[in-house]
Z-matrix of the N, CA and C atoms (Angstrom, degrees):
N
C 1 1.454
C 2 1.529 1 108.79
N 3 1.670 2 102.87 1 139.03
C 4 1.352 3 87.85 2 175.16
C 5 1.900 4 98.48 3 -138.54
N 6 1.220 5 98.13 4 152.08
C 7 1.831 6 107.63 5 169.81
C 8 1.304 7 105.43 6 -110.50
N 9 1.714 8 106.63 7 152.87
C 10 1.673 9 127.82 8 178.31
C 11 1.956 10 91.00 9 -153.06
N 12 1.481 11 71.62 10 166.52
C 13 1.582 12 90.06 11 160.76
C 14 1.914 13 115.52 12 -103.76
N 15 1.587 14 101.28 13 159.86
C 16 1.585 15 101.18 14 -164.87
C 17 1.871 16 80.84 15 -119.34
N 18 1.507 17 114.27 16 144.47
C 19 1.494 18 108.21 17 131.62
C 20 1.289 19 111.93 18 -121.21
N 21 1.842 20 108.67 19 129.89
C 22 1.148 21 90.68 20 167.22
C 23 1.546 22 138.45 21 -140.75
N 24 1.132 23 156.23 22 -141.26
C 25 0.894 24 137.28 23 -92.23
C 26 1.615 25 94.26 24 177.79
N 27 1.143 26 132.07 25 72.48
C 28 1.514 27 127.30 26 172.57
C 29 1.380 28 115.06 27 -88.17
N 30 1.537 29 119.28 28 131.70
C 31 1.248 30 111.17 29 147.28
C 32 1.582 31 82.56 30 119.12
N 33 1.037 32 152.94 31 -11.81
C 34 1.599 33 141.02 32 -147.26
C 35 1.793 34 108.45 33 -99.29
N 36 0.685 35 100.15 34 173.74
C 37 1.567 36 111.02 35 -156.29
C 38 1.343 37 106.78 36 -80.61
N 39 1.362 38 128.22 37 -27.77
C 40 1.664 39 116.10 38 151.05
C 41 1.660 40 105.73 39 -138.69
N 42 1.638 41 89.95 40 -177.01
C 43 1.714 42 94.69 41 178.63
C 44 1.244 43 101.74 42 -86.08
N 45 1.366 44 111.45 43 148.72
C 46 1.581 45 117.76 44 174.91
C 47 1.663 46 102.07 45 -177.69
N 48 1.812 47 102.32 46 143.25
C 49 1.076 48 103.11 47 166.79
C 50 1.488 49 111.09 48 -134.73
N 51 1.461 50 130.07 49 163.70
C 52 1.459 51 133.54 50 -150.96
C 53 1.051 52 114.65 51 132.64
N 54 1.441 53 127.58 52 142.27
C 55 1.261 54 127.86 53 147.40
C 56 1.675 55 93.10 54 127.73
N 57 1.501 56 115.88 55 164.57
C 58 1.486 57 125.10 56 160.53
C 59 1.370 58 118.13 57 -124.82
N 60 1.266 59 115.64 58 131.55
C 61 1.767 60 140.39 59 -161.45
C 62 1.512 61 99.12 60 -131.69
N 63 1.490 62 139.83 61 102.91
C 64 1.446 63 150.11 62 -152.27
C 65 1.440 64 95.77 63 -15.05
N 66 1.105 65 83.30 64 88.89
C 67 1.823 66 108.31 65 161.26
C 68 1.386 67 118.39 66 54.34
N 69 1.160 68 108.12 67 11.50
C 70 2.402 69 123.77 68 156.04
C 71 1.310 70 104.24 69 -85.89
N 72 1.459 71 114.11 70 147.64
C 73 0.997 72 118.71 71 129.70
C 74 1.325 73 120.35 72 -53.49
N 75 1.522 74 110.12 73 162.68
C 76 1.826 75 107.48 74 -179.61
C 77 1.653 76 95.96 75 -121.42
N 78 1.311 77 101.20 76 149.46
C 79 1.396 78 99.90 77 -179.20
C 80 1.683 79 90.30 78 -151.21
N 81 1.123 80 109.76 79 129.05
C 82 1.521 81 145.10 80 169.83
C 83 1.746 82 113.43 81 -77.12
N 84 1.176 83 131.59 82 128.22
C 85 1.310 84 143.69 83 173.03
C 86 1.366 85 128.33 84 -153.87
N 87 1.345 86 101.14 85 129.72
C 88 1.825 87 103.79 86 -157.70
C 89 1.712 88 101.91 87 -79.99
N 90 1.503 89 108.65 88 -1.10
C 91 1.430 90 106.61 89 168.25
C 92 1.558 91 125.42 90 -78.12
N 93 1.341 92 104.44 91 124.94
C 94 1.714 93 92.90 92 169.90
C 95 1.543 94 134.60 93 -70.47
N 96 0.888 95 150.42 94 137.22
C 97 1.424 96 156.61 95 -166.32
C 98 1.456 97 120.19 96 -64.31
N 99 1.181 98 109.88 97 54.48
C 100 1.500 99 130.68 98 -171.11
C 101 1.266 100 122.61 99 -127.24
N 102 1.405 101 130.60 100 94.31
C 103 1.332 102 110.23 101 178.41
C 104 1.729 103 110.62 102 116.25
N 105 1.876 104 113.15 103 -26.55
C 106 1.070 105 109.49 104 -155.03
C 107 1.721 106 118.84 105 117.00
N 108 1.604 107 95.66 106 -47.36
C 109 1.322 108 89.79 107 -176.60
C 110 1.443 109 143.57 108 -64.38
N 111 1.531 110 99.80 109 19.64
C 112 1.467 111 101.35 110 -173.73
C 113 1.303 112 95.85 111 -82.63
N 114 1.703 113 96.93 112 -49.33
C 115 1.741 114 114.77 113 -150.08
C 116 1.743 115 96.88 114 -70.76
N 117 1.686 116 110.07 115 -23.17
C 118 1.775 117 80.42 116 161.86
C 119 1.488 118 138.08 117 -74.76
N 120 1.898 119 93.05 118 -31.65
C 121 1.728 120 87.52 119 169.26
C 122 1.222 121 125.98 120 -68.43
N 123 1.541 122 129.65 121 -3.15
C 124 1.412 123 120.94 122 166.91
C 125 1.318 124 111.62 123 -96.25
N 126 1.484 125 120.03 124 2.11
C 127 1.417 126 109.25 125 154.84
C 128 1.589 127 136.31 126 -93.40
N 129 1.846 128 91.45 127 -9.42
C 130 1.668 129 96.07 128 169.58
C 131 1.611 130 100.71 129 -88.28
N 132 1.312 131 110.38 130 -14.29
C 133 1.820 132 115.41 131 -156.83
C 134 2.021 133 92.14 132 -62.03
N 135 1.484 134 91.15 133 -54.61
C 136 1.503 135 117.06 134 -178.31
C 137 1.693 136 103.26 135 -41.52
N 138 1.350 137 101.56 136 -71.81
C 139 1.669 138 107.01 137 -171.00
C 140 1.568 139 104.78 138 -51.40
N 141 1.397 140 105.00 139 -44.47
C 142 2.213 141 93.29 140 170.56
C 143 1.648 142 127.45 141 -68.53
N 144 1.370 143 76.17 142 -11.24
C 145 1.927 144 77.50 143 178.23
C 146 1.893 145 117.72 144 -89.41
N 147 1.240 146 92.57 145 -41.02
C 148 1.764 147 112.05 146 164.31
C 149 1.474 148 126.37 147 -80.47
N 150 1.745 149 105.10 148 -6.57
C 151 1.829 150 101.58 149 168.34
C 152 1.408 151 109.94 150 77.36
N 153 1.379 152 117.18 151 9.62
C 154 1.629 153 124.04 152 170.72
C 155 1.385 154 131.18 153 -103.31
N 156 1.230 155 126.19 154 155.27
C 157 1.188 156 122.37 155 -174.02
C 158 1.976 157 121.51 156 -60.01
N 159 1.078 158 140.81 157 128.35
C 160 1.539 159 103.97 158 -161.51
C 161 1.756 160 104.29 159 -92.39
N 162 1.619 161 114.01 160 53.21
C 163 0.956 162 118.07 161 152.26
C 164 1.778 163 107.70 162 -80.07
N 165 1.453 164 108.06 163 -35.19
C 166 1.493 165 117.68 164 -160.59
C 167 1.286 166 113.70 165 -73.73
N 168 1.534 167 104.25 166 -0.52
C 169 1.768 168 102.29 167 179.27
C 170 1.187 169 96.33 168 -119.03
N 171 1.624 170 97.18 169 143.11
C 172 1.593 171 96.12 170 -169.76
C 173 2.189 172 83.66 171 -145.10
N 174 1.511 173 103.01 172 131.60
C 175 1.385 174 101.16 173 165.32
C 176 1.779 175 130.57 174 -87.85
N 177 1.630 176 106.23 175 120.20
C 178 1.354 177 88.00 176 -167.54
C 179 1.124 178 127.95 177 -100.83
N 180 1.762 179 115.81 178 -3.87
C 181 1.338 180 140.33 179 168.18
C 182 1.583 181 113.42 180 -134.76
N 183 1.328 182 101.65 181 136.04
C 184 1.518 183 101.37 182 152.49
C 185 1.775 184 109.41 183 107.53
N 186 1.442 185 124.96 184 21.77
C 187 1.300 186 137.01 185 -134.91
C 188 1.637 187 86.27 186 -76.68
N 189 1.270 188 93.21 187 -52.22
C 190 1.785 189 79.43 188 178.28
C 191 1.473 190 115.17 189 -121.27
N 192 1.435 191 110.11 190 71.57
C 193 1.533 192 134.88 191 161.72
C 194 1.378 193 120.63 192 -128.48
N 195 1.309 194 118.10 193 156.75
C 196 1.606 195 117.66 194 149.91
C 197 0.811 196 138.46 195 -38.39
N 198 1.577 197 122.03 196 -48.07
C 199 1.197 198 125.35 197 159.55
C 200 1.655 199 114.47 198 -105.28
N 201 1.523 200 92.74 199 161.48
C 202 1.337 201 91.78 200 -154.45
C 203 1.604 202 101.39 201 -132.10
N 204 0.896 203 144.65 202 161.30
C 205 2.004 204 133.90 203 145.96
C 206 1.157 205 113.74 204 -114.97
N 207 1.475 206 126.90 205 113.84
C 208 0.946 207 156.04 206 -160.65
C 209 1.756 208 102.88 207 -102.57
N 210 1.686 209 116.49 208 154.96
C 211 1.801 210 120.85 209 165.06
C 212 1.124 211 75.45 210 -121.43
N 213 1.581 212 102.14 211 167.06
C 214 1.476 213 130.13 212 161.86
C 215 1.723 214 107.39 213 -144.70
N 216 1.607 215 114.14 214 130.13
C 217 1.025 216 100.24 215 -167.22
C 218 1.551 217 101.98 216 -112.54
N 219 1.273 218 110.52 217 142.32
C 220 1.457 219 121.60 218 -176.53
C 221 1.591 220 114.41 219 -154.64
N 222 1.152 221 110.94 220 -158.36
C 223 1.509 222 153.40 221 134.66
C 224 2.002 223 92.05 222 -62.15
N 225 1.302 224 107.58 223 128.02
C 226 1.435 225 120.46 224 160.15
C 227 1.300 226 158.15 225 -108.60
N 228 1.439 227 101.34 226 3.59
C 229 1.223 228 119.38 227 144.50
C 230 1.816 229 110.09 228 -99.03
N 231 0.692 230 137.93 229 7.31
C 232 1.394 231 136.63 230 141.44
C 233 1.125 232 128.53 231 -57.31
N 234 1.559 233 109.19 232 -58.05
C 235 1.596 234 126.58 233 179.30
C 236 1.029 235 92.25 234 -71.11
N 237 1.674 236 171.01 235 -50.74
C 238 1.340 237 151.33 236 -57.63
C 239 1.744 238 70.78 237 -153.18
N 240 1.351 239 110.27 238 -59.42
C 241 1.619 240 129.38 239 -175.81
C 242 1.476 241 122.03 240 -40.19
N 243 1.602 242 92.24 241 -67.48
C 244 1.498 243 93.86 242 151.13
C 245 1.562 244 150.24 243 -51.97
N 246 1.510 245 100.37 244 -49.99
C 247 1.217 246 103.17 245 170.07
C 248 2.010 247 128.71 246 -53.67
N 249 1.517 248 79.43 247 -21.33
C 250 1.888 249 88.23 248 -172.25
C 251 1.573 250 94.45 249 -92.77
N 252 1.217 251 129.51 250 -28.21
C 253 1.806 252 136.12 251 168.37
C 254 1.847 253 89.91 252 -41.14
N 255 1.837 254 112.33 253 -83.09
C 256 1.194 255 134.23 254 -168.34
C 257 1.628 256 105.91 255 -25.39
N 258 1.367 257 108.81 256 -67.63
C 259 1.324 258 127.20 257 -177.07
C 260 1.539 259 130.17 258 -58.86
N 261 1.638 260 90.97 259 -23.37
C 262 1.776 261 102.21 260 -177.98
C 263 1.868 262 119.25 261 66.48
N 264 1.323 263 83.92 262 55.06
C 265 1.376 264 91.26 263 174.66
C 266 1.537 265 108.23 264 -136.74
């Protein structure tokens, strides 16, 4: 299992995740921030970007913020791999 921080990104014109925003990942979601529904599409956004089921992402801070801290449960040097791919490092 691994934790990061998310910033993200409601409302934008597609899903996408990538990039670094002071020290988040950035994650993009065509959901608006109403209701919740952002913070679920950046938790299925997450599970398609890491190849996991999006049972394995679970948010543990930040439900209705920009930023967010997210687990991801896996294999961890896998996730570790990815996440530094995502981030560009």
């Amino acid at each position: 299992m691994i934790t990061f921080e998310v910033h993200v990104h409601p409302g934008s014109k597609v899903n996408r995740v990538g990039g670094l925003y002071a020290g988040a990942l950035v994650v993009r979601v065509r959901e608006k921030a109403v209701d919740g529904r952002a913070t679920d599409a950046v938790t299925s956004a997450i599970a398609d970007a890491f190849g996991v089921g999006r049972s394995q992402v679970a948010c543990l801070r930040g439900h209705r913020s920009r930023r967010k801290y997210l687990s991801v449960e896996g294999e961890e040097i896998y996730l570790t791999t990815t996440l530094n791919e995502l981030l560009g490092i």
